[in-house]
C-alpha positions in Angstrom: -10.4 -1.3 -8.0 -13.0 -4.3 -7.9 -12.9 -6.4 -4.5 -10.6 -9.7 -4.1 -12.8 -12.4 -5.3 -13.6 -14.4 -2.0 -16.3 -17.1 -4.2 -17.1 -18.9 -7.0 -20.1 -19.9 -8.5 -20.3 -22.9 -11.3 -23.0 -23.5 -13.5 -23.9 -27.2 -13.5 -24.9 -28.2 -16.8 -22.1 -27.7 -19.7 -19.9 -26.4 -17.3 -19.9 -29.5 -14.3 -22.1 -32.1 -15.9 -22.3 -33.0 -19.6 -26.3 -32.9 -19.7 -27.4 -33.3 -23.8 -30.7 -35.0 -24.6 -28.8 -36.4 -27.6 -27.6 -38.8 -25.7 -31.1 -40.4 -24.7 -32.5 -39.7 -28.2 -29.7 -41.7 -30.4 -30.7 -44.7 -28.4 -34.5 -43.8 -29.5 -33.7 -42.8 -33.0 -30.6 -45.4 -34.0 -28.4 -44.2 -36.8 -31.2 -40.7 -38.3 -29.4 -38.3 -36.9 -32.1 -36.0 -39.1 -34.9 -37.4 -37.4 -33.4 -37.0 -33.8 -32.7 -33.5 -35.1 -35.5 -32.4 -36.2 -37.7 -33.6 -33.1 -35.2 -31.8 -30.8 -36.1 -29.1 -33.0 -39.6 -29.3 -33.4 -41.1 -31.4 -30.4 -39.0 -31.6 -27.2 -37.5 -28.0 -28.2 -34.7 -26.2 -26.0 -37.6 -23.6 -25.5 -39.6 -26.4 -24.2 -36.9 -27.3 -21.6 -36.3 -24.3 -20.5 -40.1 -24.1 -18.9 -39.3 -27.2 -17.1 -36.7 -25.7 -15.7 -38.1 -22.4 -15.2 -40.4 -24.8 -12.8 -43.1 -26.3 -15.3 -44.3 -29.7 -14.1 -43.1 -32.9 -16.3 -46.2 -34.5 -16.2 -48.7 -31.3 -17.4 -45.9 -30.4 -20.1 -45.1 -33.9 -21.6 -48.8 -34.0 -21.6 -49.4 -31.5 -23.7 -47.0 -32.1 -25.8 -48.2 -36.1 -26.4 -51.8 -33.8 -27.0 -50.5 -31.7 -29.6 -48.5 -34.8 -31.5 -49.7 -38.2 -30.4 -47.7 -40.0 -33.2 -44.9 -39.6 -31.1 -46.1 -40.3 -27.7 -43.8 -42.2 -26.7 -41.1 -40.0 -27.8 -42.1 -37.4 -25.5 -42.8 -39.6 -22.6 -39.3 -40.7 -22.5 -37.8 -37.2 -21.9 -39.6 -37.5 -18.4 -39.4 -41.3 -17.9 -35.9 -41.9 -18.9 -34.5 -38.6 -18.3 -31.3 -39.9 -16.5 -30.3 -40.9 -19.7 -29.5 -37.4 -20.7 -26.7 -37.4 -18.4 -22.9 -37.4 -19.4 -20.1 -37.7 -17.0 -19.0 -35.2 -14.8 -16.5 -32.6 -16.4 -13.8 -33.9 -14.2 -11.3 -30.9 -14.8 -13.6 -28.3 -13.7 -14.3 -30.3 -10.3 -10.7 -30.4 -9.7 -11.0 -26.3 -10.0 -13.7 -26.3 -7.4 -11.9 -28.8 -5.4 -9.1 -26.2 -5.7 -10.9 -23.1 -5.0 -12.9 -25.1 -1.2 -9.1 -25.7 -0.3 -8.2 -22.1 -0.8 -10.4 -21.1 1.4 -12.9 -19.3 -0.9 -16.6 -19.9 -0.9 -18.1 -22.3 -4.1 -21.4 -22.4 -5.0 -23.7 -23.5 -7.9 -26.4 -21.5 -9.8 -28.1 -23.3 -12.3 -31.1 -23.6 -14.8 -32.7 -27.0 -13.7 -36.0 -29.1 -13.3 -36.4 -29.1 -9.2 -38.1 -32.5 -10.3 -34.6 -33.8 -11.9 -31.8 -32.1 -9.6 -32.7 -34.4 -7.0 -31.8 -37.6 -8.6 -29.0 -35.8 -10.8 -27.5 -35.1 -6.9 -27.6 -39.1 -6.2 -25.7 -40.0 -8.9 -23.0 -37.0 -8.4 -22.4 -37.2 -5.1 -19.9 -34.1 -4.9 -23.0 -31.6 -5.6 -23.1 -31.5 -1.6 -19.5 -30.3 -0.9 -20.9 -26.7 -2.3 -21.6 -24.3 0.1 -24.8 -23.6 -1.7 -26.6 -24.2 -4.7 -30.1 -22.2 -6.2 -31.7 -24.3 -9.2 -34.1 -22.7 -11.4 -36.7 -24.6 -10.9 -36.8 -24.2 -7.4 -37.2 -20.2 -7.4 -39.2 -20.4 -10.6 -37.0 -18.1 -12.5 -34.6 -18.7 -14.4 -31.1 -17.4 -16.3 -30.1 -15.0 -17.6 -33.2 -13.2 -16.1 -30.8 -10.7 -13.6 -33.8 -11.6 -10.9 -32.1 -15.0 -10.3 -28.9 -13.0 -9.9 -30.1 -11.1 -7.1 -32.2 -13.8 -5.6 -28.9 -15.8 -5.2 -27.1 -13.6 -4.1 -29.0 -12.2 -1.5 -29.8 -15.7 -0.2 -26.1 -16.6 0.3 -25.2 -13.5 1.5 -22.7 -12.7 -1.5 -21.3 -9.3 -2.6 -21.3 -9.4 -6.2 -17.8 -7.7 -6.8 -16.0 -10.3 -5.1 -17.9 -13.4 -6.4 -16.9 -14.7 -9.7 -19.5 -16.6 -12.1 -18.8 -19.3 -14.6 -21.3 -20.4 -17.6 -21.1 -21.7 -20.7 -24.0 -19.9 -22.2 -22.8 -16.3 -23.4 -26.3 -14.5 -22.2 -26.1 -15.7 -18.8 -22.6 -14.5 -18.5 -23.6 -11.5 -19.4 -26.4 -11.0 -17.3 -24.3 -11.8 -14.4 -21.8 -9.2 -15.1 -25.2 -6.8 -15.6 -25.3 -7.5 -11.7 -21.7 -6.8 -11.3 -20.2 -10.2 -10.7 -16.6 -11.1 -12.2 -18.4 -13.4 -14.6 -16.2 -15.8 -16.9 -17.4 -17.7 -20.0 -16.5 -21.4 -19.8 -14.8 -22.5 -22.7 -12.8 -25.9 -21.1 -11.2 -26.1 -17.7 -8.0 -24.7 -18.8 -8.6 -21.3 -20.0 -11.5 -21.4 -16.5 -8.1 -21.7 -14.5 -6.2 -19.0 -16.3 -9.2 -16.5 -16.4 -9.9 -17.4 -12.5 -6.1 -16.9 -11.6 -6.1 -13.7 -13.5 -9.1 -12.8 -10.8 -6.5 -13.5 -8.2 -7.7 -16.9 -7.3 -5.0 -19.3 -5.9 -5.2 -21.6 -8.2 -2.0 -23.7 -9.4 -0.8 -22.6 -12.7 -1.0 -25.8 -14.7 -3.1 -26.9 -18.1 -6.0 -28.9 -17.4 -7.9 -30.6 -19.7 
């Protein structure tokens, strides 16, 4: 019989914060959707990302990026210089689960892929990233999900047994690596099927639809 879940860990991005480069880069590319597209693709790829967040400094990738295509300098630049821009709102049903999970008495914590150069300013402008207990970004560890490593290493830094914490991600690999660990890992989907899978966990949450 697996432990009572006694914590809860959130992903940030897709699951807390809408993060999307899209949202900087329709500014940059107006109505060509293709052209966006294709330099999300090609250029400033999710690949690309991810080594920022695995720890990569802005500054030597941008610049080697602007190296290997100077045409679109600028372009690049901006991912760094006007990163904020990326930033959505705050999934406001999913921090009413959290909310709901602190007053229950069970532990909440945050483990996400992200640039230790950008979760600094991305905890200014969301001011309830400090009511977790703890959080472990990528970037800061220089590993990143669903590498089990990260697992561990958060884990053994908050002192959590992984039968009784449950995980919540958007991305299918990284919920899978944290079940690989042996958390009670969830795939987010919206905030209303994250209530109903965490209540099925035994977490006292109320039974209600949430959008």
């Amino acid at each position: 019989m697996s432990a009572p879940i006694t914590a809860v860990t959130f992903d940030v991005g897709g699951v807390l914060i809408d993060w999307n480069p899209r949202y900087l880069y329709r500014k940059l590319f107006g109505a060509d959707e293709a052209a966006m597209e294709a330099f999300l693709a090609g250029v400033c790829t999710p690949e690309w990302n991810a080594r920022l967040d695995a720890g990569r400094p802005f500054a030597e990738a941008v610049a080697e990026l602007v190296a290997a295509h100077p045409d679109q300098a600028d372009l690049i630049s901006a991912y760094h210089v006007r990163w904020p821009e990326m930033l959505g709102p705050a999934f406001e049903g999913t921090l009413e689960i959290v909310r709901e999970c602190k007053a229950a008495g069970l532990g909440t914590y945050a483990l996400s892929n992200w640039s230790a150069e950008t979760f600094g300013m991305t905890r200014d402008l969301f001011g309830w990233l400090g009511e977790f207990d703890g959080i472990l970004i990528s970037g800061e560890v220089k590993m990143s999900k669903p590498d089990p490593a990260i697992f561990h290493e958060f884990l053994r830094r908050f002192s959590l047994d992984p039968t009784a914490t449950a995980y919540v991600d958007d991305w299918d690999r990284n919920v899978a690596a944290a079940a690989g660990v042996g958390m009670a890992a969830i795939q987010f989907k919206d905030a209303g099927q994250l209530r109903r899978d965490l209540r099925a966990l035994g977490v006292p949450l109320a039974e209600k639809a949430t959008a």
